[in-house]
C-alpha positions in Angstrom: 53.8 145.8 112.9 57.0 144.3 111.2 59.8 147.2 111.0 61.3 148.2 107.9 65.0 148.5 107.6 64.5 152.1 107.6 63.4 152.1 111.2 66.2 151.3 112.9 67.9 154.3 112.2 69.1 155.7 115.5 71.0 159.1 114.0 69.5 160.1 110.7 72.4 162.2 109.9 75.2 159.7 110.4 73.9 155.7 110.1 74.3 154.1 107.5 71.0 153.2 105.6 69.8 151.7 102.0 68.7 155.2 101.2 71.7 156.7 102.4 74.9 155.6 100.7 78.8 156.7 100.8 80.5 158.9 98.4 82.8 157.7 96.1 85.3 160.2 97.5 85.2 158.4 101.2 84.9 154.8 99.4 88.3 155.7 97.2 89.9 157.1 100.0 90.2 153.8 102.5 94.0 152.8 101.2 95.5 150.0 104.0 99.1 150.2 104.2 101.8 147.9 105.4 102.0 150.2 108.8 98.1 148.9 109.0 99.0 145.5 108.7 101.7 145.5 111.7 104.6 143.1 112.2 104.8 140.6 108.9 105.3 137.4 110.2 108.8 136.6 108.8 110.3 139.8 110.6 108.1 138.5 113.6 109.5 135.2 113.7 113.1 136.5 112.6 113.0 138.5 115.7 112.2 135.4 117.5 115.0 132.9 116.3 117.4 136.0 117.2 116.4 136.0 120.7 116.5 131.7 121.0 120.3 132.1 119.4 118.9 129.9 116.6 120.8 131.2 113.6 120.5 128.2 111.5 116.8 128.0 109.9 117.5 124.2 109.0 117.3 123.8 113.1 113.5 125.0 112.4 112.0 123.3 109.8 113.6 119.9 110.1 112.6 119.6 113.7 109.0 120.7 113.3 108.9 119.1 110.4 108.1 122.0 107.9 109.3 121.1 104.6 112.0 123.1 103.3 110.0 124.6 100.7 107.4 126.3 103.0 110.0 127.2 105.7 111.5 129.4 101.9 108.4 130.8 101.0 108.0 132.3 104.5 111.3 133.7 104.3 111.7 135.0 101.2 108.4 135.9 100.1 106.9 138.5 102.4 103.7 137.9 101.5 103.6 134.4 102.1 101.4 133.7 105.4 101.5 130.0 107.0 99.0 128.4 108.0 98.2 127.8 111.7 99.1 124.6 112.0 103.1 125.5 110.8 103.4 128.3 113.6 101.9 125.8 115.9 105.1 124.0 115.4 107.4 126.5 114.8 106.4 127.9 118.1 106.6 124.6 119.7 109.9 124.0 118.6 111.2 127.9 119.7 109.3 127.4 123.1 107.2 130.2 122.7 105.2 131.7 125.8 101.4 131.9 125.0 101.8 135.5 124.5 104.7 135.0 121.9 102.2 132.8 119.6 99.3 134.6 120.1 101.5 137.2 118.6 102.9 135.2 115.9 99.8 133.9 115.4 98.0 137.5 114.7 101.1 138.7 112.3 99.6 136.1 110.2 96.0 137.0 110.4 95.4 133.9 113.2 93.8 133.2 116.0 93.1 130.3 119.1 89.8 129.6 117.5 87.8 129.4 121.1 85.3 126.5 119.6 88.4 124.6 118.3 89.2 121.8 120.9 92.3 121.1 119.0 93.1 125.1 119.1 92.2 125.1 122.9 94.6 121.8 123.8 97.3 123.2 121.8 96.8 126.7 123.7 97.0 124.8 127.0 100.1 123.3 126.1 101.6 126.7 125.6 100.1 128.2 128.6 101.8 125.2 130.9 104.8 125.7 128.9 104.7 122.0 127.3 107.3 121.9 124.4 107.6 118.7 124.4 106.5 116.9 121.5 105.5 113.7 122.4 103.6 115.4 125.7 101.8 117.9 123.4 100.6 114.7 120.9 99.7 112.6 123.8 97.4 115.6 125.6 95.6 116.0 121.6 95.5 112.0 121.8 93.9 111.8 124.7 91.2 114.1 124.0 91.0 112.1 120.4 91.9 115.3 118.2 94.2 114.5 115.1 98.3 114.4 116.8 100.6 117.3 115.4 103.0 115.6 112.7 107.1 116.5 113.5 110.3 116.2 111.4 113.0 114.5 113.7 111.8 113.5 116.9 115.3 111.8 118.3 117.1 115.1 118.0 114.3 117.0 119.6 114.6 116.4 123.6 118.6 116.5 123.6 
C-alpha cells in the first residue's frame, strides 16, 4: 500500500502537514535582522586589513587583481557581496589561515563547495599556508582546473 503524505505524520499536534497550515500571525512574525545575518563582509575584511597593517586598499585590489570598481562596491555599499572567486584572492593576497576564509567566506553567504575540485585545491592551498601565487596556479594547473587570474604578479613575492 503506497502512503499518503498524511501518513508520515509523526506528532499530529506539531508537524507540519497539507491539512495543517501556519497562521498568518507566525508567517508575519519571522523578521531577519542585520544581528541575524552576522559580520557583513566589508567590516569582516576591514578587520582583517587592520590586523595585516594594510591601510592602503589600492595594495588589495591591484595585487589580486580586483578591479577598482568591485574593490568600491564592497566598501562602500554594504550590501554589496563578492563573489567567491574575489575573496579567494583577497584572502590569498592577506595570507589568510583556512579559518580566516572560511570566515570571510560565510560573511558573504560562501562556502568550500566539497564537490568543487577547484574549491577543494584552493582550500588545500590555504590549509598548507600557500600564498604564493604562482604555487597556488600551478597546484589548480596541475590538476587541470581553470588558474586564478592576478593584478601585478612582479610586486607580489617582494
Amino acid at each position: 500500500k503506497r502512503k499518503s503524505s498524511g501518513d508520515y505524520n509523526l506528532d499530529p499536534q506539531n508537524s507540519y502537514t497539507p491539512a495543517r497550515r501556519h497562521s498568518n500571525t507566525f508567517i508575519n512574525s519571522i523578521t531577519i535582522t542585520e544581528k541575524d545575518l552576522g559580520v557583513r563582509t566589508w567590516d569582516l575584511l576591514s578587520g582583517f586589513l587592520k590586523q595585516k597593517g594594510i591601510d592602503k586598499h589600492s595594495i588589495v585590489y591591484t595585487l589580486s587583481g580586483i578591479p577598482h570598481s568591485t574593490f568600491n562596491r564592497l566598501i562602500n555599499n554594504k550590501k554589496s557581496q563578492p563573489n567567491k572567486e574575489t575573496l579567494f584572492k583577497i584572502g590569498i593576497i592577506l595570507r589568510l589561515t583556512i579559518a580566516e576564509i572560511e570566515e570571510l567566506l560565510k560573511s558573504a553567504g560562501l562556502a568550500f563547495k566539497p564537490s568543487d575540485k577547484r574549491d577543494n585545491i584552493i582550500k588545500k592551498c590555504f590549509e598548507k599556508e600557500i600564498f604564493n601565487i604562482w604555487d597556488v596556479n600551478q597546484c589548480l594547473w596541475n590538476n587541470k582546473v581553470e588558474e586564478m587570474k592576478f593584478g601585478s604578479f612582479d610586486q607580489l613575492n617582494r
